[in-house]
C-alpha positions as CSV (number, residue, x, y, z in Angstrom):
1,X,-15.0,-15.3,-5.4
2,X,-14.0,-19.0,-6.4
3,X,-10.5,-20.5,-4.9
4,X,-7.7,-19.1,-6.8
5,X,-4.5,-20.8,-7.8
6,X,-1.1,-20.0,-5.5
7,X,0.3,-17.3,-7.8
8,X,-2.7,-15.3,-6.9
9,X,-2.6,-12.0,-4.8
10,X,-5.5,-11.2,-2.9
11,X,-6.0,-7.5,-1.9
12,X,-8.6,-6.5,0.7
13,X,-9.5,-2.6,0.3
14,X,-10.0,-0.6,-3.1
15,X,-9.1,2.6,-1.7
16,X,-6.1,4.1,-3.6
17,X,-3.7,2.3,-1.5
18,X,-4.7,-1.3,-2.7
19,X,-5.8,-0.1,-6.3
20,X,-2.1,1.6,-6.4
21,X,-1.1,-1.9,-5.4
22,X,-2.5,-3.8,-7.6
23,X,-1.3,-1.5,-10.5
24,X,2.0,-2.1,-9.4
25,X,2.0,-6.2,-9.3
26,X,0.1,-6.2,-12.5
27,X,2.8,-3.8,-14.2
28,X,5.7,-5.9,-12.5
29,X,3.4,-9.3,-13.8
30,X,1.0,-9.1,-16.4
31,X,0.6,-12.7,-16.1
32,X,-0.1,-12.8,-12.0
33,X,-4.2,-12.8,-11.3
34,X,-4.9,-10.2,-9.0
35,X,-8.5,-10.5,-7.1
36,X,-9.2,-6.8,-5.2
37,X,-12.1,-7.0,-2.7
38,X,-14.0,-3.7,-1.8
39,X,-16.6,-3.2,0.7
40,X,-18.3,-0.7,-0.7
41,X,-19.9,0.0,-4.4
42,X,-16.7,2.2,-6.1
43,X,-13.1,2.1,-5.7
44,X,-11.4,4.9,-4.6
45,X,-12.2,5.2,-0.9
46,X,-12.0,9.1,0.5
47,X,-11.0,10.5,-3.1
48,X,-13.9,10.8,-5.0
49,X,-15.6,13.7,-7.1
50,X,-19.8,14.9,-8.2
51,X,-20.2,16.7,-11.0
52,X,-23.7,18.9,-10.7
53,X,-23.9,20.9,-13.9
54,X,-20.9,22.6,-14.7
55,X,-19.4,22.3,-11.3
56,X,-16.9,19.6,-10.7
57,X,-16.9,19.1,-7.1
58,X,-14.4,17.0,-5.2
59,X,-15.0,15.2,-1.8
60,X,-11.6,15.1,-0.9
61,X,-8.1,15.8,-2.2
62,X,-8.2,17.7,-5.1
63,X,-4.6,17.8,-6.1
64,X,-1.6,15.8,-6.0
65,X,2.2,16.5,-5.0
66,X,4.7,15.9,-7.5
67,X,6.6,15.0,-4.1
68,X,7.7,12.3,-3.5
69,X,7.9,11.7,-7.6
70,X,5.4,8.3,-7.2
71,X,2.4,9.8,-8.2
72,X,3.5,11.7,-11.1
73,X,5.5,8.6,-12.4
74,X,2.6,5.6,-12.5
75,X,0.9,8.3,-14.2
76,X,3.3,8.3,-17.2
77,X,3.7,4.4,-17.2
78,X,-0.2,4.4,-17.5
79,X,-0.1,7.1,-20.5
80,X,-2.2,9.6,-18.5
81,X,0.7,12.5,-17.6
82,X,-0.7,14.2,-20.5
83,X,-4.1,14.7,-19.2
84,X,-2.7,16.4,-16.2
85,X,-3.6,19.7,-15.4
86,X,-1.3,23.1,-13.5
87,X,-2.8,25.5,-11.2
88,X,-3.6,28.5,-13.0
89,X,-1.2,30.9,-12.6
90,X,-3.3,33.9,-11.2
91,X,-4.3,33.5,-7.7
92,X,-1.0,31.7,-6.4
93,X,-0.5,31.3,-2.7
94,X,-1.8,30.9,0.8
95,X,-3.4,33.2,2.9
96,X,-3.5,33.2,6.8
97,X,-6.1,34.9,9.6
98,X,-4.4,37.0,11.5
99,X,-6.8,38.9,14.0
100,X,-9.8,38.4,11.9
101,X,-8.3,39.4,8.1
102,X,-6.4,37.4,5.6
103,X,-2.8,38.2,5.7
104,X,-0.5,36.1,2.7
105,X,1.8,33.8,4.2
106,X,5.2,35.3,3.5
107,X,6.6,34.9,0.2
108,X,9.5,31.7,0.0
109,X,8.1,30.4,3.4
110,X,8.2,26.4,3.6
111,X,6.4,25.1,6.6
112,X,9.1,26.0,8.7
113,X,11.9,27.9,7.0
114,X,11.7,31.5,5.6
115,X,14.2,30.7,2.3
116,X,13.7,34.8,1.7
117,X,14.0,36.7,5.0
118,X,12.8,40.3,3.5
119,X,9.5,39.2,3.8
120,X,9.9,37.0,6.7
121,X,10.6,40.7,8.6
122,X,7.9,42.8,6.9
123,X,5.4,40.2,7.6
124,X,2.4,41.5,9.7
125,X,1.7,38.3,10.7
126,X,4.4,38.5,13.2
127,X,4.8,41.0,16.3
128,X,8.5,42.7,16.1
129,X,9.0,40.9,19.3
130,X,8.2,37.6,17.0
131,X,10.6,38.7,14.0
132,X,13.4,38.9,16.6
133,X,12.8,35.9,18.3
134,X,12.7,33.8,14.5
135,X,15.7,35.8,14.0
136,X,17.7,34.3,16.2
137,X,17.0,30.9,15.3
138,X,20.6,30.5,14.3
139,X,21.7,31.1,17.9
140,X,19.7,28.4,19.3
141,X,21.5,25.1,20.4
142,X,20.2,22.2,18.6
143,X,18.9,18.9,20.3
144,X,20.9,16.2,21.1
145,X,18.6,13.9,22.1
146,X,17.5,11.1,19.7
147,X,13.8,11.0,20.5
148,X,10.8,12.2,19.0
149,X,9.6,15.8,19.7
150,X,6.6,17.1,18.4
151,X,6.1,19.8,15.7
152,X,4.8,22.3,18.7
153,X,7.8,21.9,20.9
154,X,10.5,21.7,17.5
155,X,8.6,25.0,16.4
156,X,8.5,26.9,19.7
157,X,12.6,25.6,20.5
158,X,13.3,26.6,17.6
159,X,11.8,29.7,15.9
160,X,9.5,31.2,19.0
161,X,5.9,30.6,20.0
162,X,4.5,33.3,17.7
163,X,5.8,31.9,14.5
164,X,4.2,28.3,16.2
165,X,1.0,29.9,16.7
166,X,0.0,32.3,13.3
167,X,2.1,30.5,10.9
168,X,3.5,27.3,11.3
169,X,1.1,25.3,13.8
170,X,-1.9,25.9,11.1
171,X,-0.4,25.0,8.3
172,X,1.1,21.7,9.6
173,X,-2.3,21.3,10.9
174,X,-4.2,21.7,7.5
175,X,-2.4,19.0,6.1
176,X,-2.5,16.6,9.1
177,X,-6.0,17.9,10.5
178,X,-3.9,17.4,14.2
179,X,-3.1,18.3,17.2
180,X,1.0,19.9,16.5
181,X,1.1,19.9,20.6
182,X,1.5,15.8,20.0
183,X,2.0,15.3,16.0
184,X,5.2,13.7,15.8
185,X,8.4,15.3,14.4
186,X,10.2,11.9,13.3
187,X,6.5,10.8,11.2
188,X,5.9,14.0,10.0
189,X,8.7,16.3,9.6
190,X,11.8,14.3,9.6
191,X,13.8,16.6,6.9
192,X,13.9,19.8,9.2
193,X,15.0,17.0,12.2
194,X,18.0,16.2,10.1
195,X,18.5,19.8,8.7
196,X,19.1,20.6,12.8
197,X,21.3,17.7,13.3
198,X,23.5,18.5,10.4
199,X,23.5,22.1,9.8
200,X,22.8,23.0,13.8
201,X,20.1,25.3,12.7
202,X,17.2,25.7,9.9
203,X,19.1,29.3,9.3
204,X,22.1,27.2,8.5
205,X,20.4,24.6,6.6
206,X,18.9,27.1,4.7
207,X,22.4,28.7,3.7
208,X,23.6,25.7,2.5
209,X,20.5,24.8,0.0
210,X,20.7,28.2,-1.7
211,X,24.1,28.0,-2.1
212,X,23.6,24.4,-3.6
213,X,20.4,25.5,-5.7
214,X,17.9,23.4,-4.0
215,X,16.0,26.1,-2.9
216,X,15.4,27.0,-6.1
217,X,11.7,26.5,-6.4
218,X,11.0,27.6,-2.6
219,X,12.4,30.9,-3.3
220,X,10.3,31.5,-6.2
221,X,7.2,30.3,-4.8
222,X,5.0,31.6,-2.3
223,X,4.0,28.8,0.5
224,X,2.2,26.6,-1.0
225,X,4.6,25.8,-4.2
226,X,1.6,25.1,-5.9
227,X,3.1,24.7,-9.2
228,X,4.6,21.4,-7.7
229,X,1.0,19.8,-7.7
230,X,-0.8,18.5,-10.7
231,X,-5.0,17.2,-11.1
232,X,-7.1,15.7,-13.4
233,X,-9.6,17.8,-15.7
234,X,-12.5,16.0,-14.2
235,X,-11.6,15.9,-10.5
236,X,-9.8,13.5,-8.6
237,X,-12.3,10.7,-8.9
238,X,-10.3,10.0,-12.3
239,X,-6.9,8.9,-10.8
240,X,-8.8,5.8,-8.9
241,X,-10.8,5.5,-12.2
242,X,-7.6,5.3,-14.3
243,X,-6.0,2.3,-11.8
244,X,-8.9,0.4,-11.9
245,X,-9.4,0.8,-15.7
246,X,-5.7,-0.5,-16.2
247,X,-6.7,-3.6,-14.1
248,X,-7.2,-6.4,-16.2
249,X,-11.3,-7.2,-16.5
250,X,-12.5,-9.2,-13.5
251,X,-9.7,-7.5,-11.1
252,X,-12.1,-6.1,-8.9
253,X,-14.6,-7.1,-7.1
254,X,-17.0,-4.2,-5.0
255,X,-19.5,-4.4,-2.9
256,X,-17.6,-7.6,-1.6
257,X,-15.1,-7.4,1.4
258,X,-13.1,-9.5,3.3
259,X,-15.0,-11.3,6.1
260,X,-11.9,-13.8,7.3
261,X,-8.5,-14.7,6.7
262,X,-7.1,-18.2,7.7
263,X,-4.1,-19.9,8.2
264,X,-4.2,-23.4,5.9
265,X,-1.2,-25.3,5.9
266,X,1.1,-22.8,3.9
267,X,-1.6,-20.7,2.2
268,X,-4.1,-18.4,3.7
269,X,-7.7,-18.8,3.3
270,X,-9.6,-15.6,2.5
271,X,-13.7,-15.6,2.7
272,X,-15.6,-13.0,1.9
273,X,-18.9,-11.1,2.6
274,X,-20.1,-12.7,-0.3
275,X,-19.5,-16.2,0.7
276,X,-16.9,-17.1,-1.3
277,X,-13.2,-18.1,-0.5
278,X,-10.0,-18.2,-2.0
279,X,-6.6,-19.5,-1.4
280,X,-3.5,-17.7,-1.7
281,X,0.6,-17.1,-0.7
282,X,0.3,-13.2,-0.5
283,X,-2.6,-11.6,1.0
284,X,-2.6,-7.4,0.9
285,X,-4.5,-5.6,3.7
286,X,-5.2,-2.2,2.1
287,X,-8.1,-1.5,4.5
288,X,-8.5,1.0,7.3
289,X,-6.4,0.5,9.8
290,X,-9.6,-0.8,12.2
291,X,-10.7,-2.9,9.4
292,X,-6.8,-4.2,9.3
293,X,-7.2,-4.6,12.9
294,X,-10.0,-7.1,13.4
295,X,-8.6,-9.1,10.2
296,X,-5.3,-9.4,12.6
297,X,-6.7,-10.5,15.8
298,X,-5.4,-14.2,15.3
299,X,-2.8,-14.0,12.7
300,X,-0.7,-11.4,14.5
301,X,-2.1,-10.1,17.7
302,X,0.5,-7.5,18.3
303,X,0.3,-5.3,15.4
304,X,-3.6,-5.8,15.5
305,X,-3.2,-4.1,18.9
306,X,-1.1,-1.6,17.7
307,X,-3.0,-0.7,14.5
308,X,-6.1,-0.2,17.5
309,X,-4.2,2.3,19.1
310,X,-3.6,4.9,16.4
311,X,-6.0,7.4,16.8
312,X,-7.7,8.9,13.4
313,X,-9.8,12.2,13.5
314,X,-13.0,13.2,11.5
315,X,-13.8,16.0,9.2
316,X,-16.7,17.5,7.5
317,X,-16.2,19.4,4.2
318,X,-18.8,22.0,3.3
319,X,-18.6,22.2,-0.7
320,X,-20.4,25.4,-2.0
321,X,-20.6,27.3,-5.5
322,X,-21.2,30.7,-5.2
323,X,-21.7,33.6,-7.6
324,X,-18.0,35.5,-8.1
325,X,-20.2,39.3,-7.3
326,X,-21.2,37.8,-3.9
327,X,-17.9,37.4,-2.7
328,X,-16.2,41.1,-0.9
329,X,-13.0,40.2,-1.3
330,X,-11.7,40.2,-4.6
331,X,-8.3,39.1,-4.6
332,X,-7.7,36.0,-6.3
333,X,-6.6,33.3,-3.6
334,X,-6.3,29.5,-3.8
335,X,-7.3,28.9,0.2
336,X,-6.8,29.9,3.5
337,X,-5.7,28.3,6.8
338,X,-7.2,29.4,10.8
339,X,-4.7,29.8,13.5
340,X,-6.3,27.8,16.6
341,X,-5.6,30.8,18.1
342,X,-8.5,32.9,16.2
343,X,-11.3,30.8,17.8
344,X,-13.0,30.3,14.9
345,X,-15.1,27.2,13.7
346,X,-13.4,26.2,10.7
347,X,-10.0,24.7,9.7
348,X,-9.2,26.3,6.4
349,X,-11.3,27.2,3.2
350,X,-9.8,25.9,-0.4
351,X,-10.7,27.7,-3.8
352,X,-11.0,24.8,-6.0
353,X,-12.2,26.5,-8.8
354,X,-9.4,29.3,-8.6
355,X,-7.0,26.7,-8.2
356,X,-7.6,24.6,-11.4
357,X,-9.6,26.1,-14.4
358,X,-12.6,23.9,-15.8
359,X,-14.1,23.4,-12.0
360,X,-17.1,25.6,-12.4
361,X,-18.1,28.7,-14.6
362,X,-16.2,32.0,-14.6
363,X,-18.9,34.1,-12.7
364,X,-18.8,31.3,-9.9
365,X,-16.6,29.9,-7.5
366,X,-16.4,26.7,-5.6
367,X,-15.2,26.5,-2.5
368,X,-14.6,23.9,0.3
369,X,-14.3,24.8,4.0
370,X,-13.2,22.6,6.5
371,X,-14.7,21.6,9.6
372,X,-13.7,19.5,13.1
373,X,-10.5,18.1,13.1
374,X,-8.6,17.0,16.4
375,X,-9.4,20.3,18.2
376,X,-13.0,20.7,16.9
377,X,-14.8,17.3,17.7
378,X,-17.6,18.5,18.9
379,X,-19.1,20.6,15.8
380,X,-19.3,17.3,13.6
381,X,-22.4,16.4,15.9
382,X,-24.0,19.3,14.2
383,X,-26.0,18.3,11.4
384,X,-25.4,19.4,7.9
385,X,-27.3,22.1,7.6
386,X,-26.1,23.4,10.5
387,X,-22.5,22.9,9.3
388,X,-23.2,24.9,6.2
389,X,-24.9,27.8,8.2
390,X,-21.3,28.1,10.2
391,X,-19.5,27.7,6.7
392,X,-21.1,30.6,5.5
393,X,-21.0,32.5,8.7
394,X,-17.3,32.6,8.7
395,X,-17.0,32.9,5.2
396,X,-19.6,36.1,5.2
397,X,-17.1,37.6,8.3
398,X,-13.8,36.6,6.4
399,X,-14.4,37.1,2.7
400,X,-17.6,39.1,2.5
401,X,-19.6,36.6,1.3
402,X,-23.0,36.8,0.8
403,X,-26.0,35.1,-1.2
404,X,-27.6,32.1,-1.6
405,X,-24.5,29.1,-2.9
406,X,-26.3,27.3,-5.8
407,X,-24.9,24.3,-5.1
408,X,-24.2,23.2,-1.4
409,X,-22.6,19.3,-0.4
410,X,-21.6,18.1,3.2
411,X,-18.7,15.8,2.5
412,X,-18.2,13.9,6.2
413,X,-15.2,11.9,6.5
414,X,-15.4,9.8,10.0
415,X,-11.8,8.6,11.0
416,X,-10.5,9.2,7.8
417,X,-7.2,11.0,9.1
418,X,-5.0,9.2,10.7
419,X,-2.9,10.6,13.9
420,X,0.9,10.3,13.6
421,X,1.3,10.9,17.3
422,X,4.4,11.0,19.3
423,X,6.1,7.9,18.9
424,X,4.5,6.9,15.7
425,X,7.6,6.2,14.0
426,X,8.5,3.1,16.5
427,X,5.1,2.2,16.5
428,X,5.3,1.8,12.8
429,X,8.0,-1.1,13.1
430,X,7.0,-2.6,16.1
431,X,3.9,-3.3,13.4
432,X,6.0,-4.6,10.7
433,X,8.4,-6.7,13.4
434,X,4.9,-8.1,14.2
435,X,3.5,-8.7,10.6
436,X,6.5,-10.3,9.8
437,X,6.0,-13.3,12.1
438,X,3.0,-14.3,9.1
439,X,5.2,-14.8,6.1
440,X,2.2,-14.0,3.2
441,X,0.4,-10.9,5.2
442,X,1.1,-7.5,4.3
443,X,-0.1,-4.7,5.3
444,X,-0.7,-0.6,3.5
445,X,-2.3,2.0,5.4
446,X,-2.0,6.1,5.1
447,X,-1.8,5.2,9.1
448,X,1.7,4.0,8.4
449,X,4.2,5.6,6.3
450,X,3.1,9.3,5.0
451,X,-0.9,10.6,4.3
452,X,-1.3,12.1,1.0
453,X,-1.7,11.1,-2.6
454,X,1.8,10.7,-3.9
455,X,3.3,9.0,-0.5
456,X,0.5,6.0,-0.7
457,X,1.6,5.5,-4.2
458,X,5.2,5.6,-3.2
459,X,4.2,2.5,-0.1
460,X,2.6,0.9,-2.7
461,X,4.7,0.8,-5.4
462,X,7.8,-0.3,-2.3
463,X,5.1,-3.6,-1.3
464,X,4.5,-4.5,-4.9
465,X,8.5,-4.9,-4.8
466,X,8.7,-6.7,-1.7
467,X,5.8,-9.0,-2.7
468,X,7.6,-9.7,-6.1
């Protein structure tokens, strides 16, 4: 890397956060140069997809949400909303252990509101004593104090320890991979915060969005609302593929990362592992928030120290295709999540291949179990073929299934999840308040402002306006 003129914008990190980036400036710009450094030798950072035969397997997310609408829409300005794929249509929902079998999660269920009550109270993933204790939800005061709870205490307050336990606890902790005892409401689930503070209950809250229509699509769904997610025919791999590929030639730069950044007069200095160096008014740090760190140390101490002190947890994904006749269970699922409480060594198990057609052959099926998390440290210092032996083990209890997979992969991702812990929210600014004090430095991370797909385009696309 050569020194670059002022209008430059150096980006440190090709993950999707600073190839979203960088999409963004160069739509707002055409003209602007736009150098992106990467580490390592691809773009795309913890989304990325093999294909082994006729199996497309993904490493990491598989899907996108359609919510918040950031995702869906730098897919259109690109020309690439066409070559978005549904879920099929067979197979829809979530499933949930409950004693050792997979129960559905009740139909119209949203995290933490039951929009359809019938089959909130014929549920049997819930004692009586745990239907009547949801059921009064209405009755409960709501908080009036103004700091952060976490999802375990709003949960329990609110709708009972049962419902916390077998329904809402594991789902909030697939998506996280935390700890709901100290996930923060305010970071995580700020809607249902507000939906108590205006309405006085979820019950109430509820009311109100039927009446209005918004519930519209959470009534006719079941959990997951999968039809408000959307993929690519080839796996993930092909959104990071697609920003990159809209990048004007010589954008980015891999297996070259950012070794130093420099104040130099009004400019900041930027060398890399390669030895080069660069000038520039507007540096992005796109790079794990301990990468972001260490880059920090002298150019704003505070937030570097902050930034240090957000926790991230690990996860190891076994990927297996399996023959369709050596699965038991028959009924046509797209995943499944594991109460805590079932003392089990796995997280959840996804159905990719039921979820989106293409993914593998029709006699076959891939699926992805997860392993570790927050509360499950210790079985990532198995090795991998260990980790596939308890993949299949709970699978073989839980879904019948037996045989040999024809394809196996262990995916590990090592502090790839950051932990929006209680606080998080203040945390956050007490960041930016610092960041600000270098005029030039900015800073993305799925440590900040929302994990997922479409909420990192949405930061993104909110810094590339900022910068300008």
């Amino acid at each position: 890397m050569s020194e670059e003129t002022e209008s430059t914008v150096a980006i440190a990190g090709g993950g999707l956060s600073g190839l979203a980036t960088a999409v963004h400036l160069h739509l707002k710009n055409p003209d602007r140069k736009l150098v992106l450094l990467e580490s390592s030798n691809r773009v795309g950072g913890v989304i990325h997809t093999e294909r082994i035969d006729d199996f497309v397997l993904d490493h990491g997310a598989d899907m996108f949400a359609l919510n918040p609408p950031a995702a869906i829409d730098l897919c259109r300005k690109l020309g690439a909303e066409e070559r978005l794929i549904l879920p099929n249509q067979t197979g829809r929902g979530a499933m949930i252990v409950h004693h050792g079998k997979l129960k559905p999660l009740p139909d119209g269920f949203v995290l933490m509101r039951a929009t359809k009550m019938l089959p909130m109270l014929t549920t049997g993933l819930l004692s009586l004593r745990g239907k009547l204790r949801m059921a009064a939800e209405a009755r409960v005061p709501k908080r009036t104090k103004l700091d952060d709870e976490s999802v375990a205490s709003f949960v329990r307050r609110r709708l009972g320890n049962e419902v916390l336990q077998r329904i809402v606890g594991p789902l909030v902790a697939g998506i996280y991979t935390a700890d709901v005892e100290t996930l923060s409401m305010n970071a995580t689930m700020k809607a249902f915060v507000e939906m108590e503070r205006q309405y006085g209950s979820l019950t109430r809250a509820t009311l109100a969005r039927r009446r209005s229509g918004q519930d519209s699509v959470e009534r006719s769904s079941a959990g997951a609302r999968y039809e408000q997610f959307r993929a690519f025919p080839g796996g993930m791999i092909e959104l990071p593929q697609l920003l990159s590929e809209s990048l004007p030639v010589g954008t980015v730069h891999l297996q070259c990362g950012v070794q130093s950044i420099q104040r130099l007069d009004d400019r900041w200095l930027v060398r890399d592992t390669q030895g080069g160096s660069g000038l520039y008014r507007n540096v992005v740090l796109a790079t794990p928030s301990r990468i972001s760190s260490q880059l920090l140390l002298n150019i704003a101490p505070a937030a570097a120290a902050e930034l240090s002190s957000i926790k991230s947890s690990s996860t190891a994904i076994v990927v297996m295709a399996v023959r369709r006749k050596d699965i038991a269970e028959k009924r046509r699922m797209f995943g499944f999540v594991v109460p805590p409480i079932e003392k089990r060594k796995i997280l959840a198990a996804s159905f990719a291949s039921e979820k989106f057609a293409g993914r593998a052959p029709q006699d076959h099926v891939i699926v992805r179990v997860f392993i570790g998390g927050t509360l499950q440290p210790e079985l990532l210092e198995h090795d991998d073929e260990t980790l596939v032996d308890i993949a299949r083990g709970e699978l073989a209890d839980l879904i019948g299934l037996g045989g040999i997979p024809v394809v196996t992969r262990v995916v590990r991702w090592n502090n790839a999840m950051p932990q929006y812990t209680l606080g998080h929210v203040e945390r956050v600014q007490r960041i930016r308040e610092s960041i600000a004090t270098a005029p030039g430095i900015h800073l993305i991370s799925n440590a900040l402002d929302g994990v997922g797909i479409a909420p990192v385009i949405a930061a993104a696309e909110k810094l590339a306006n900022q910068i300008g």
